[in-house]
N, C-alpha and C positions, 0 to 999 in steps of 0.2 A: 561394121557396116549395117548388121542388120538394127544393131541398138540405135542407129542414128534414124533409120527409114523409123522403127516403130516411135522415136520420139515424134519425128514429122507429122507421121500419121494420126496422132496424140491430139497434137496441137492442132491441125486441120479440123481433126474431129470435132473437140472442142468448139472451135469457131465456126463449124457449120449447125450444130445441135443449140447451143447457148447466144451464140451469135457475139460472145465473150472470148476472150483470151487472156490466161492468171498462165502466168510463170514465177514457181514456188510457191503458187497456191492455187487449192482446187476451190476455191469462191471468189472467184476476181466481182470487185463490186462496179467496176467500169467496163468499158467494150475491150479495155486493155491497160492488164492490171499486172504491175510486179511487184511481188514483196520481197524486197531485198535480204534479208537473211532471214527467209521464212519461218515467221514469227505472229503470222495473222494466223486466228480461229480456225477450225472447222466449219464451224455453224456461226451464224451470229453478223454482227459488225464489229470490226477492229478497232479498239480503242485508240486513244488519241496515243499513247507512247508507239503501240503497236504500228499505226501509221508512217509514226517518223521516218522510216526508211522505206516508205513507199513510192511507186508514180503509178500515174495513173492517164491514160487521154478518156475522153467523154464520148460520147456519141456524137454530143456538139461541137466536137473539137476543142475543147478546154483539156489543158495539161495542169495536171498538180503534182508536185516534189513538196514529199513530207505528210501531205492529208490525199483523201480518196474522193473530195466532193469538192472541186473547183467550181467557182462562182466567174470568174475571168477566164481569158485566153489563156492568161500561165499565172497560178497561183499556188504560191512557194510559203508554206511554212517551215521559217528557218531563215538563216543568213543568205544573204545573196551578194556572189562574186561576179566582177567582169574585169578578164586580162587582159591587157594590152586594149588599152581605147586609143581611140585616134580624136586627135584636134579637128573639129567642125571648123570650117572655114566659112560656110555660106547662113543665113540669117538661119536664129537659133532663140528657142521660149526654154527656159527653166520647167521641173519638172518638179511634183510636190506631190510631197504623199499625206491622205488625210485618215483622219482618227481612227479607219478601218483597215488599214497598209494597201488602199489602191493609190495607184503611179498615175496621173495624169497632170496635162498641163492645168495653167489657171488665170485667168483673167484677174485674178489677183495682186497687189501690188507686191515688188519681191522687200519691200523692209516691213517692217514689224515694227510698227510703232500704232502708241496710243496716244490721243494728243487736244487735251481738254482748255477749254477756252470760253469768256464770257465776257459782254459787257455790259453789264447789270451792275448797279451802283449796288454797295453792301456797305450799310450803316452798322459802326461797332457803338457798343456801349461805352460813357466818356470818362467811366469813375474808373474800369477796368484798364483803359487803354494810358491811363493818365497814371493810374498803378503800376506800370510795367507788366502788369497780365498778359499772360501768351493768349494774342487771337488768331484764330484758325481760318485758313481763306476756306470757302463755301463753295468745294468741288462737289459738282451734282452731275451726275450718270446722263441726263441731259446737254451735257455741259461738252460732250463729247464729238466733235467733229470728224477722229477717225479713230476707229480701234479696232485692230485686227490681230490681236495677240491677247485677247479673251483676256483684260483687264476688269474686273469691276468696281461699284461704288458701293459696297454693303452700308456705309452710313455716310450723309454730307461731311464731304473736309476728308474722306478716306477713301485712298483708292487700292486695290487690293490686288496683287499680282497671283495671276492664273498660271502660268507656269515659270518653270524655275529655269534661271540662264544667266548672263552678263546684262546686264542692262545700263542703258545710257541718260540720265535725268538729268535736263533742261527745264528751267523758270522763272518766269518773270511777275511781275508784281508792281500795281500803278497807284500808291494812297493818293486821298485827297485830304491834306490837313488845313485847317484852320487854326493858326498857334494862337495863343496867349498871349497878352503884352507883360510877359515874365521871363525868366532865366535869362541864359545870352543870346536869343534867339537864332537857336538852332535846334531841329529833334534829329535826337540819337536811336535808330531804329535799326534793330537786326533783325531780318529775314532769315528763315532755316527752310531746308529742307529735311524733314523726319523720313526714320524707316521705322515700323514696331514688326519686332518677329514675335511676339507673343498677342495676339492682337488685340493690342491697342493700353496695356496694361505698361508698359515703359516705350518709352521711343530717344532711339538715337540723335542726335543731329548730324548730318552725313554732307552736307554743304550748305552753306551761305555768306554771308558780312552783314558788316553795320555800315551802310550808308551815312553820310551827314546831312540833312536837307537845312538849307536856311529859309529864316523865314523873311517873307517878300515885303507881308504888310501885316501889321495885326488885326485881329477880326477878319481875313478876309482868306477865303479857300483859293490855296494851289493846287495844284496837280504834280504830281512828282512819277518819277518810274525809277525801276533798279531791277537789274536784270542778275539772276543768283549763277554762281560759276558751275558749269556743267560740270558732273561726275559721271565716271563710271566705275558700276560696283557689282557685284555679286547679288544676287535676291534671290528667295526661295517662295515655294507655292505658299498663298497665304501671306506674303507678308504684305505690310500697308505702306501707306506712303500719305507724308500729308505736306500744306505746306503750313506756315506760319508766322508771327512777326511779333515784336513787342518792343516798349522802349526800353534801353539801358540803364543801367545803375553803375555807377565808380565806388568800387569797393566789393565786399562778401558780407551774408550775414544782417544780422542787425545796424550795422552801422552801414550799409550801402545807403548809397542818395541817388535819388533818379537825376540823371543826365539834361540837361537842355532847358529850354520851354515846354509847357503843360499845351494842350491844346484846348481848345473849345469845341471842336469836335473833329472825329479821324472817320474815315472812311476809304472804299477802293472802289476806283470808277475808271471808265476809259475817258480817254484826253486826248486829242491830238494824233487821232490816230492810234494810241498804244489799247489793247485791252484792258480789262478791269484786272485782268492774270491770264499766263497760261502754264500750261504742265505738262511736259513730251517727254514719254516713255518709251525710248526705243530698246528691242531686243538686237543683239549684237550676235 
């Protein structure tokens, strides 16, 4: 009995002199401070392991489990459990946590997507494109209408994913060709979508096809679209994404032969409504 009165008296004392309260420590560094298997200092400030099995309330009323300087109401370094939740019935916002682990709502959209688009006519060169040459559609950082999943453009025609997750790639693509009055009048054109994880030094092709378009009239410009079949794939921070097109060959090697009619000039514009291209990057 009397070991319990002198601890009271202890701890009273305490908080009338210091106007603190440390249980298993004689320096509580808040108005009420416990070090769980008393393992803080004498003198000094407790390092950050030392910390870990601390709490702490503020003068301001900030609680912290784990560190001794809460910035928040409750700021927990460390995993955070809650048991037994209950189904909300009445209207309800999503809660998001940002690059510093505070919890709050957000006026934010809840998908993640990046979502690049233009209609700006892009002239190719006609000895390349009549080559079979791979042309690269001309995605510019501009070019972006929403991105909220911290995607960039470190160079035109590359877009560069910022964090790593499942992702969803949707695109479309509008040429305007002008054929030749050559071949059977048709161009053999296939669109890809690239990924490069090393960047930019090989790239995959990870969706597209060859469309057929025919030709209308000779000498004169169509407008065509082809829309590439959505994937979903895996992508890491760093990796790029392009898109791209070129015409086909029948065969491998030296003896391949370009496909189709030749054109007298290629290009991508919007028409009717479609854009010149688009490119949706959703995170999953």
């Amino acid at each position: 009995m009397k070991k319990r009165k002198a601890i009271c008296i202890a701890v009273l004392f305490s908080g009338t002199a210091f106007s603190q309260v440390g249980i298993n420590t004689t320096k509580p560094q808040q108005i009420f401070h416990i070090d769980g298997i008393k393992n803080n200092p004498v003198t000094g400030v407790p390092t950050l392991p030392q910390q870990a099995d601390d709490f702490v309330v503020t003068a301001e009323g900030r609680i912290g489990a784990g560190m001794i300087d809460p910035t928040q109401k409750l700021d927990v370094d460390g995993k955070v459990r809650i048991r037994n939740t209950e189904f909300l019935t009445g209207t309800h916002v999503p809660l998001y946590v940002d690059e510093n682990g505070v919890v709050g709502r957000s006026n934010a959209l809840e998908s993640e997507i990046a979502f690049f688009t233009s209609n700006a006519t892009v002239n190719y060169g006609i000895a390349g494109a009549n080559n079979g040459d791979e042309q690269i559609v001309p995605v510019n950082a501009a070019d972006s209408s929403l991105n909220n999943i911290a995607v960039s453009v470190p160079s035109v025609g590359q877009v560069r994913i910022g964090v790593g997750g499942v992702y969803m790639i949707s695109a479309s693509v509008s040429p305007r060709l002008n054929f030749a009055d050559d071949g059977d009048g048709y161009a053999y054109i296939a669109f890809n979508v690239d990924v490069s994880a090393d960047g930019g030094t090989t790239w995959q092709s990870v969706s597209g096809g060859r469309p057929v378009f025919p030709r209308l009239g000779a000498g004169l410009i169509r407008a065509y679209s082809y829309t590439v079949p959505t994937i979903i794939r895996t992508l890491n921070v760093n990796d790029l994404i392009r898109l791209k097109f070129y015409r086909t060959k029948q065969g491998s090697g030296t003896t391949a032969v370009l496909q189709g009619s030749s054109f007298n000039s290629v290009a991508l514009g919007s028409s009717y409504g479609a854009p010149t291209y688009t490119l949706s990057i959703t995170k999953l």
